[in-house]
MIDOSE-1310 file (N, C-alpha, C; in nm, 2 decimals, decimal comma, always signed):
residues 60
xxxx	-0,13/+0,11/-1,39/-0,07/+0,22/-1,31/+0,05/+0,16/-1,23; +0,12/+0,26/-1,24/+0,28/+0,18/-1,17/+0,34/+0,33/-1,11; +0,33/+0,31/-0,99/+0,39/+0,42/-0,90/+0,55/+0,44/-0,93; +0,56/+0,54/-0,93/+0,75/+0,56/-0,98/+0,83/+0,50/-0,88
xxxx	+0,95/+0,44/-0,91/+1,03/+0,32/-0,79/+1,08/+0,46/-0,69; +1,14/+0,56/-0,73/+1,17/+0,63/-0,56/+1,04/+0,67/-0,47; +0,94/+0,69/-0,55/+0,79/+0,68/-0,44/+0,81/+0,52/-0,34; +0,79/+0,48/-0,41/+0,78/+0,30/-0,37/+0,95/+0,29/-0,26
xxxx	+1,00/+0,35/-0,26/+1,14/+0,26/-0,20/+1,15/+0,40/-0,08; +1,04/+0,54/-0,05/+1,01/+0,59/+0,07/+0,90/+0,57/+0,14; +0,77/+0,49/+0,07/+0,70/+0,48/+0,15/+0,72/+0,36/+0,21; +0,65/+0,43/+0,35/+0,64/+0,28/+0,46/+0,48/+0,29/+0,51
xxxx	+0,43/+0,15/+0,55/+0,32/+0,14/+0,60/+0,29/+0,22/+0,72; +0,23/+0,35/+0,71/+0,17/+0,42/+0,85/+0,14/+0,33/+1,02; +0,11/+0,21/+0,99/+0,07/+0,07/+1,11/+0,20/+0,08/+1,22; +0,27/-0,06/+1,05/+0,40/-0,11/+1,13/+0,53/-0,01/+1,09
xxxx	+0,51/+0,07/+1,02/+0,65/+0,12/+0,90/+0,72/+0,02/+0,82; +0,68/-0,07/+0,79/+0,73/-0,15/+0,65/+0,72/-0,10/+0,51; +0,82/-0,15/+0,44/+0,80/-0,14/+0,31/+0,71/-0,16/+0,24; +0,65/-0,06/+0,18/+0,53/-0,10/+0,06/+0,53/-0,16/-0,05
xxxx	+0,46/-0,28/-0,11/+0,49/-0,30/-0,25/+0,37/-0,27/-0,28; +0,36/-0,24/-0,41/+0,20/-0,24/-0,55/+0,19/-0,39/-0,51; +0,05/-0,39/-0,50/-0,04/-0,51/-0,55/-0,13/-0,50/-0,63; -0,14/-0,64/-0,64/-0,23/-0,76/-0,82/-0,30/-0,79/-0,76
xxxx	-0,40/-0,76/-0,68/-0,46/-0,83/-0,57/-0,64/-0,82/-0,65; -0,66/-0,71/-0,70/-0,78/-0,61/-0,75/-0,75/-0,54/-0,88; -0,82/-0,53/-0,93/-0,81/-0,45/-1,06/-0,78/-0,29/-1,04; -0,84/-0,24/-0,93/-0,76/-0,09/-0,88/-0,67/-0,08/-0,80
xxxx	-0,55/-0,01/-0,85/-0,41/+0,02/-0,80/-0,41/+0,02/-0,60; -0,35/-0,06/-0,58/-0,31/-0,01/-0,46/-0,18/-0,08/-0,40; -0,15/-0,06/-0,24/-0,01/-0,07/-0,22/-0,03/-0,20/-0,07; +0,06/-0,26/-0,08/+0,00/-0,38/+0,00/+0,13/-0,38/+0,12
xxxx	+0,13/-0,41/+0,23/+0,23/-0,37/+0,32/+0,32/-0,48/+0,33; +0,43/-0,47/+0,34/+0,51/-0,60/+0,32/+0,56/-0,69/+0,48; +0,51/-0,58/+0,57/+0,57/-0,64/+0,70/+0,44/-0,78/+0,74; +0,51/-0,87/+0,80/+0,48/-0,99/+0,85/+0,36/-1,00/+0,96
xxxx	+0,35/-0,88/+1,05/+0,22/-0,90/+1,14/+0,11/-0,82/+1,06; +0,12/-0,73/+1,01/+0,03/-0,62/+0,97/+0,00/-0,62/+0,84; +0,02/-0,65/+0,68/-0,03/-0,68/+0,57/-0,16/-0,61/+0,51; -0,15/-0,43/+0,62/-0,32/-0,41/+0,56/-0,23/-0,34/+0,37
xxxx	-0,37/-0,35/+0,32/-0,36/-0,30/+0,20/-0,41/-0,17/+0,16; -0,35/-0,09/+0,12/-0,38/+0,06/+0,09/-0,43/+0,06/-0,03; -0,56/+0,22/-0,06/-0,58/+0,18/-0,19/-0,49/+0,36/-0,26; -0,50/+0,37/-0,37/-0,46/+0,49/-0,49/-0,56/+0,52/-0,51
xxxx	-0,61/+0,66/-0,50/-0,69/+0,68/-0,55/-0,63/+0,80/-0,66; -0,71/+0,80/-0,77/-0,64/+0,89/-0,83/-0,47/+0,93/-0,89; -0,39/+0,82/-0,86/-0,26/+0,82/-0,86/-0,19/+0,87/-0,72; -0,27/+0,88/-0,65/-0,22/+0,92/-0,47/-0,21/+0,85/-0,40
xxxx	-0,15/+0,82/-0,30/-0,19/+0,67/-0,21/-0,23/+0,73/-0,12; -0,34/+0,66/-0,04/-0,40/+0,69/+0,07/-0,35/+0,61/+0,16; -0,27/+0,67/+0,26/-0,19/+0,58/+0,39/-0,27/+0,63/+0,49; -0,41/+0,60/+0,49/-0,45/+0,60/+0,64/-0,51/+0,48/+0,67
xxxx	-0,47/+0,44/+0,80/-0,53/+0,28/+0,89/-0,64/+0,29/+0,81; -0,71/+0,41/+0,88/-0,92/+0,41/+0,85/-0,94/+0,38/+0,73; -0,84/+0,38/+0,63/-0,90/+0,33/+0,47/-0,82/+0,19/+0,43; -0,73/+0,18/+0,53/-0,68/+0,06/+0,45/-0,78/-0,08/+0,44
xxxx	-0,75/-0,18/+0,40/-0,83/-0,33/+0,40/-0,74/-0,41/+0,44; -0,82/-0,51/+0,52/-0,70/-0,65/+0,58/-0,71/-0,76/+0,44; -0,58/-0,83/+0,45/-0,62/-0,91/+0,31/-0,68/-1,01/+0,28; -0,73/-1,06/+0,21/-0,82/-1,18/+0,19/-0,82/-1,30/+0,16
């Protein structure tokens, strides 16, 4: 699953507002935060991304 690049180049992390990349992190799609203090990881469900804190994961 590969989110279309103008999706990816508006979202920002709900936390810090950083830019989002896709991560390889898991076998199910999700979107990893790119800023330096905050790095939670969002997951896709369904081809949607869920940008809320309450669902995101810290990384591992």
């Amino acid at each position: 699953m590969s989110l279309p690049s103008f999706l990816l180049e508006i979202l920002v992390c709900p936390q810090c507002h950083a830019p989002l990349a896709e991560s390889s992190e898991r076998d199910e799609p999700e979107l990893r935060c790119t800023g330096d203090t905050c790095g939670l990881i969002y997951p896709v469900r369904d081809e949607i991304p869920v940008l809320l804190v309450d669902e995101a994961r810290r990384p591992s």
